[in-house]
LOTOR-506424 format. One line per field, with one value per residue (C-alpha): residue number from 1; x, y, z. Coordinates in steps of 0.2 Angstrom, whole numbers. Layout:
resi = NUM	...
X = X	...
Y = Y	...
Z = Z	...
END
This chain:
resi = 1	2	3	4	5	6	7	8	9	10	11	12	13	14	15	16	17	18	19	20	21	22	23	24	25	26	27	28	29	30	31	32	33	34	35	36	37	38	39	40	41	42	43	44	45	46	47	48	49	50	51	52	53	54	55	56	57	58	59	60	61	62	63	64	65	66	67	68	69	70	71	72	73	74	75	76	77	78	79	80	81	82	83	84	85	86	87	88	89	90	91	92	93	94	95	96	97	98	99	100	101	102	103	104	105	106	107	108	109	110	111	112	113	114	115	116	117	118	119	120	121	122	123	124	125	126	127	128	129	130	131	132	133	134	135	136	137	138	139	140	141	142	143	144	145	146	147	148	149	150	151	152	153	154	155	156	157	158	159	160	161	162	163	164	165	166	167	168	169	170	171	172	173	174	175	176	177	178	179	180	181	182	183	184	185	186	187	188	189	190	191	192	193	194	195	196	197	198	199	200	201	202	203	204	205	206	207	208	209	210	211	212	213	214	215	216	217	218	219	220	221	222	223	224	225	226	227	228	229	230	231	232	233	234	235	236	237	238	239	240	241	242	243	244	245	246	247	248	249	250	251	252	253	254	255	256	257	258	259	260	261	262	263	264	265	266	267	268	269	270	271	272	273	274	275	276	277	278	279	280	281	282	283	284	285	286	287	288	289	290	291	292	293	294	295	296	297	298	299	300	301	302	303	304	305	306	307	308	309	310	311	312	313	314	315	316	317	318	319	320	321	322	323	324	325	326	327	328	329	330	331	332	333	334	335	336	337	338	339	340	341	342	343	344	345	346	347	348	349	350	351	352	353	354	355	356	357	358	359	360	361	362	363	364	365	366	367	368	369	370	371	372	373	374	375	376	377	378	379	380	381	382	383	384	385	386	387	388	389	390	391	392	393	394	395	396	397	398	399	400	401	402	403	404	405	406	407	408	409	410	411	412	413	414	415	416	417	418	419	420	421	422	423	424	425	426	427	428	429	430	431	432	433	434	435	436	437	438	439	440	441	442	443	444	445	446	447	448	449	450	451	452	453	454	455	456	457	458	459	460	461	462	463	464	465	466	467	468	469	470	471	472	473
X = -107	-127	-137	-152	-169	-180	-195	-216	-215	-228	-245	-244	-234	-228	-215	-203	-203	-201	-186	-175	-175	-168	-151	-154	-162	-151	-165	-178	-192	-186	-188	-205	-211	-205	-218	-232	-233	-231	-247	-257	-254	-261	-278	-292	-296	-309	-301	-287	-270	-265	-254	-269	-275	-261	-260	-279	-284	-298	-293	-288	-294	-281	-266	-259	-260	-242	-245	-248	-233	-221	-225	-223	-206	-201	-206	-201	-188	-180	-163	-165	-163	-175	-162	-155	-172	-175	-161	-164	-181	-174	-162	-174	-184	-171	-164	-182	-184	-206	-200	-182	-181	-178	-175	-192	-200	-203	-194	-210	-208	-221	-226	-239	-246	-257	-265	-256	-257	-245	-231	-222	-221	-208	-210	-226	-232	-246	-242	-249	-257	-259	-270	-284	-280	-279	-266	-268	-258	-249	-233	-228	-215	-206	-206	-200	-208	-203	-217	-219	-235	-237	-232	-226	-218	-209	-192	-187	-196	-191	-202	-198	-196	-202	-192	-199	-190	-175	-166	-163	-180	-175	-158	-152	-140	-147	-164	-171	-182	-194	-187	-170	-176	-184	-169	-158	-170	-169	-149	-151	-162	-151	-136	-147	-147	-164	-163	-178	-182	-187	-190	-209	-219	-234	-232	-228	-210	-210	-215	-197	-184	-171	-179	-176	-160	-152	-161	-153	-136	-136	-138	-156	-170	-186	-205	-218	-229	-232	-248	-255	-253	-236	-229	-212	-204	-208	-208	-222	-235	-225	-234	-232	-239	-239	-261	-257	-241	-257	-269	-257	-253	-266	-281	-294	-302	-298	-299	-285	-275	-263	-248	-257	-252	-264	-259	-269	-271	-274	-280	-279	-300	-300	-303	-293	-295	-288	-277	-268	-251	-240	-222	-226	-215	-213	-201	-184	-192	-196	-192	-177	-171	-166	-181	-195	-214	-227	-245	-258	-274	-292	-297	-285	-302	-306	-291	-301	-294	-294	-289	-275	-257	-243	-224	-207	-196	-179	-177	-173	-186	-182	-173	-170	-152	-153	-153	-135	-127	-140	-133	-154	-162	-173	-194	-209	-222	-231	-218	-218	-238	-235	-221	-234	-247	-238	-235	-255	-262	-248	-251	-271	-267	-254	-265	-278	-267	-257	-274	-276	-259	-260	-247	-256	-262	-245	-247	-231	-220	-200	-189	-185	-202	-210	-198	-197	-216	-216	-202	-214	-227	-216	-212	-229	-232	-219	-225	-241	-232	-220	-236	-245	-229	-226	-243	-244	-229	-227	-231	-224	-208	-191	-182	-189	-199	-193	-208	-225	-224	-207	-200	-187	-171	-181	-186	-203	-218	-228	-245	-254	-268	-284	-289	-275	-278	-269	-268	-264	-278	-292	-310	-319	-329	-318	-316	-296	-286	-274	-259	-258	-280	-275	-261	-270	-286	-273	-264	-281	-285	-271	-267	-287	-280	-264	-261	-260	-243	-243	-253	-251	-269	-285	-278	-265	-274	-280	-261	-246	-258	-258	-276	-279	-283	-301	-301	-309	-325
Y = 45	38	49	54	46	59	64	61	83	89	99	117	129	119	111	126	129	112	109	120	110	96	96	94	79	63	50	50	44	60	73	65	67	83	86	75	85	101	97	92	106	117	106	113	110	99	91	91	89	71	60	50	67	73	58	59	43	37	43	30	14	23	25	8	14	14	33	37	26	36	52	43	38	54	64	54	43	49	57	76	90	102	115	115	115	133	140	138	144	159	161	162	176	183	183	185	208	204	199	203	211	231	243	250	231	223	208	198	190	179	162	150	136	122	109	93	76	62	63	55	70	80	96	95	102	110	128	143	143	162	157	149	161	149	136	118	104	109	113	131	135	152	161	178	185	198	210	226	234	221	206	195	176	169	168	155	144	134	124	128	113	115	111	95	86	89	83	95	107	125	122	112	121	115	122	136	150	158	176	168	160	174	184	172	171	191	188	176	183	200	188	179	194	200	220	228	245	237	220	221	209	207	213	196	196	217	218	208	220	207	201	219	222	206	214	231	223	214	232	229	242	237	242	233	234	236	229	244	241	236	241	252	263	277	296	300	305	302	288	273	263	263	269	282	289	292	301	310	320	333	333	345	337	334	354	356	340	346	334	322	318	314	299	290	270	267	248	240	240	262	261	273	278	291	289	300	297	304	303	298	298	282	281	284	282	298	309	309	293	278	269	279	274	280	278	277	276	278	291	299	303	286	276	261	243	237	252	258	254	256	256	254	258	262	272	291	303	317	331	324	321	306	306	311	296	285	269	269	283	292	289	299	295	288	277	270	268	260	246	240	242	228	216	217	213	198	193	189	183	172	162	158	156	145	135	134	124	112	119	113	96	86	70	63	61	65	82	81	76	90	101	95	97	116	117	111	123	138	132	130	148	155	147	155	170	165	160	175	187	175	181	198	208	221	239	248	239	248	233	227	210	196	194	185	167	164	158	168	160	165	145	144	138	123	121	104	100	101	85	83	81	86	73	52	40	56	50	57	74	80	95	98	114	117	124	143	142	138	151	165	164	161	176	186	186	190	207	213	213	223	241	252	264	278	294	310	315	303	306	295	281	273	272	259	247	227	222	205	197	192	171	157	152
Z = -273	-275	-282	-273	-275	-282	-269	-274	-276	-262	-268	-275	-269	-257	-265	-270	-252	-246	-258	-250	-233	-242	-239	-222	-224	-227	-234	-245	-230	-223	-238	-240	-219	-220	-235	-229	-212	-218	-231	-217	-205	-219	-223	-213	-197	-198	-181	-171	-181	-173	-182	-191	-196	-204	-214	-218	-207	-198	-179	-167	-179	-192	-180	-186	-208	-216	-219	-200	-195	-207	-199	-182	-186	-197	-180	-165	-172	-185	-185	-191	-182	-179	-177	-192	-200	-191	-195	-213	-212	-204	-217	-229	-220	-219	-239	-245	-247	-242	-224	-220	-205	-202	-187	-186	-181	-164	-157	-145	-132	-124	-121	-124	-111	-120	-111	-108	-96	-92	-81	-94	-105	-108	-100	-92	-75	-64	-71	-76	-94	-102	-115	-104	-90	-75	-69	-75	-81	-99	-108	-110	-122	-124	-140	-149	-165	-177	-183	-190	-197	-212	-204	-191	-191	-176	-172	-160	-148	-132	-122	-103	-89	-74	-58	-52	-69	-62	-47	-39	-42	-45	-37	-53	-63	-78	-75	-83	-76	-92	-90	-93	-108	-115	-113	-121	-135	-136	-137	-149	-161	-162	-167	-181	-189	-182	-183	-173	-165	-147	-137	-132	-119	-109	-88	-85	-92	-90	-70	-66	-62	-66	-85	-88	-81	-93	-109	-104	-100	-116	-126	-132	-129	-123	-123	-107	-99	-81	-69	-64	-44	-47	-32	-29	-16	-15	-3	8	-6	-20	-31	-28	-42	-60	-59	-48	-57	-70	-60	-55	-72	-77	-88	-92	-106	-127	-127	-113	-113	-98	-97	-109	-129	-141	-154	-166	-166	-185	-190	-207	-210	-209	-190	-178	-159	-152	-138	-124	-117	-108	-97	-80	-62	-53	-40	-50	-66	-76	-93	-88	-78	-87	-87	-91	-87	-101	-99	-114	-115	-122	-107	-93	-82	-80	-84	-91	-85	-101	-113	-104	-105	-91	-101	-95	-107	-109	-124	-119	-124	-137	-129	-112	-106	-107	-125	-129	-119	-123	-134	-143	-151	-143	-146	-144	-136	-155	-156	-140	-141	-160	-152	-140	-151	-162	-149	-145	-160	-163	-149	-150	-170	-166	-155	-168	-180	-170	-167	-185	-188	-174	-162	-147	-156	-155	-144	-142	-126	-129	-129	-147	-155	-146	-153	-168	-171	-165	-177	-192	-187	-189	-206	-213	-203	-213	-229	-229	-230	-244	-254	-251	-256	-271	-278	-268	-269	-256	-262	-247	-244	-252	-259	-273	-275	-286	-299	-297	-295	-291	-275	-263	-275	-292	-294	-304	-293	-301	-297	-297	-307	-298	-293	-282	-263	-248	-238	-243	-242	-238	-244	-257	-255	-239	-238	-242	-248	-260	-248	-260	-257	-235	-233	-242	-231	-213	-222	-227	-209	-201	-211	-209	-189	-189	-188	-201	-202	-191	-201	-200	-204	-212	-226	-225	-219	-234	-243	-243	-236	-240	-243	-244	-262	-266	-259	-267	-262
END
């Protein structure tokens, strides 16, 4: 059998994580893409991450230098697949103590529209983009993230396909609505080996009665939210809306809460609110029903638009009878308002950081090189975190963390000498990152954003916290 070629070793850091992808690549061209678009999704974002930026090339004039048709052949071309390369990457979240996953996370579900033209694109239509809040041409793609208060990294991703590529539109068997690829994502993460207290998403996956029913017939709990004037049967009087479910419960000020809990909403810079929330009835749902509808926000008077949150949820409450034939354990109303809680902040950090790596930057045409680009993203994501537990261990977690400066398998992480660059054929006095320098300060900001563990008084809100370490300048 021929040995193997040995691979130019990518900068940094970088390389110990790149190493263990290489089984899955059969040539050397293949090791090395891997390693070149990796680096370049970590530089800074001086422009958009297009090929010839990647590869540190003049844009347009530079599309044709040997370096930018390597990364064109490695992502459109060549035979890998991007499968395989997520699993792994999963695997070593998984293996690694700083980010495997535990009961008390989130499992997030959203989606993300980026702007796209062509009708010869894969998966691009005259659809609704979340991000830009308005309907446009664009690809969306459905994702699920694990999180918990310290960290959050994505799971899977599928780009959805609207009707009109297929024959016969919505009709086509093989076509696949958004909620039904969410849902299948949910499945699928629990059987990766995801553990997670509850499934979490926005209104737009938690207003659809039948979304909720698959999550709920697969076994998994869930935590969403509702749009206020959400509409329901309901008697006479009765409520029927999620916004007058909430007017209806009494208040009588912080001195006389009524039917109202207080819960503190603690964040990783010493800032907490205080929020109220309570147990509300909707139609069939209530305290006791098997879907319950919670309600929190920042004042019950005036139920602000923007700081209020209306739940479905279908973990029993403590002491309801629901609770002893319930197949989830039960959760107060903290613990609900701490699972959506985490989906908010991940979902606004996400976005920026997503920007950061070029998710949205790719411009090629096919199925697979689309995928195998969101693929490559989500591994240099994940990196940042393997760089920044490498150096920072995790104080609060119980399983212990191999020592500073080793990888996840205990391989020793070699460093390159200064003068190296990121990306081939860059000029002179650009300004480039070493890849441990990029994934602290992606890394910095991200954990300055989350939540801080739930505290019992002020006191606590200080401890078991993961500060980010001083940067360079």
């Amino acid at each position: 059998m021929t040995r193997r070629q040995p691979c130019p070793a990518a900068p940094g850091p970088l390389e110990g994580y790149a190493a263990r992808f290489d089984d899955l690549f059969g040539s050397l061209a293949q090791r090395r893409g891997f390693r070149e678009y990796l680096a370049g999704l970590l530089a800074p974002r001086d422009r958009n991450k297009t090929l010839t930026a990647l590869a540190g090339a003049e844009p347009v004039t530079g599309a044709g230098h040997p370096a930018v048709q390597r990364l064109q052949f490695f992502l459109s071309e060549s035979r890998w697949d991007p499968g395989q390369v997520n699993a792994r990457r999963l695997e070593l979240l998984l293996s690694d103590p700083a980010t495997a996953p535990h009961d008390a996370g989130v499992l997030v579900i959203d989606d993300s529209g980026d702007r796209k033209d062509g009708a010869k694109t894969a998966h691009v239509g005259h659809q609704w983009l979340g991000r830009y809040g308005k309907t446009d041409s664009g690809v969306v793609t459905v994702t699920t993230l694990w999180a918990d208060e310290r960290l959050y990294y994505p799971v899977h991703a599928v780009p959805y396909t609207p009707a009109r590529h297929f024959a016969k539109g919505k009709n086509d068997p093989a076509f696949r609505t958004k909620l039904a690829i969410g849902a299948d994502l949910a499945i699928q993460a629990r059987g990766a080996g995801f553990a997670f207290r509850a499934v979490a998403a926005d209104s737009a996956y938690g207003d659809q009665d039948g979304f909720r029913g698959e999550l709920a017939a697969a076994g998994l709990p869930f935590v969403m939210a509702l749009k206020p004037r959400r509409g329901t049967w309901a008697y006479g009087a009765n409520a029927h809306t999620p916004v007058d479910a909430a007017r209806a419960l009494a208040w009588h000020g912080p001195e006389d809460p009524g039917d109202w809990q207080p819960v503190t909403r603690a964040f990783r810079d010493g800032r907490t609110e205080t929020w109220y929330a309570a147990d509300a009835a909707l139609g069939w749902w209530g305290p006791d029903g098997a879907r319950r509808l919670v309600v929190a926000t920042a004042h019950p008077a005036t139920l602000p638009e923007k700081a209020t949150w209306y739940l479905v949820t279908n973990l029993p409450l403590p002491g309801s009878a629901r609770e002893a034939e319930s197949p989830h354990p039960a959760a107060g109303l903290a613990e609900i308002v701490r699972i959506y809680g985490i989906r908010h902040w991940t979902g606004q950090s996400y976005k920026q950081v997503k920007d950061q790596l070029g998710w949205a930057d790719f411009q090629v045409r096919s199925d697979t090189a689309i995928r195998r680009h969101q693929a490559l993203v989500n591994c240099a994501f994940c990196f940042c975190w393997d760089a920044w537990f490498a150096e920072h261990p995790p104080q609060d977690a119980a399983p212990p963390r191999p020592e500073p400066g080793r990888g996840e398998r205990g391989h020793p992480r070699r460093h390159t000498a200064a003068g190296s660059v990121m990306a081939t054929g860059a000029a002179r006095g650009t300004r480039l990152a070493f890849p441990l320098d990029r994934a602290a300060a992606l890394v910095a900001g991200m954990v300055q954003g989350a939540p801080a563990a739930a505290a019992a008084n002020a006191d606590r809100l200080t401890r078991g916290r993961l500060r980010p370490a001083p940067l360079h300048p």
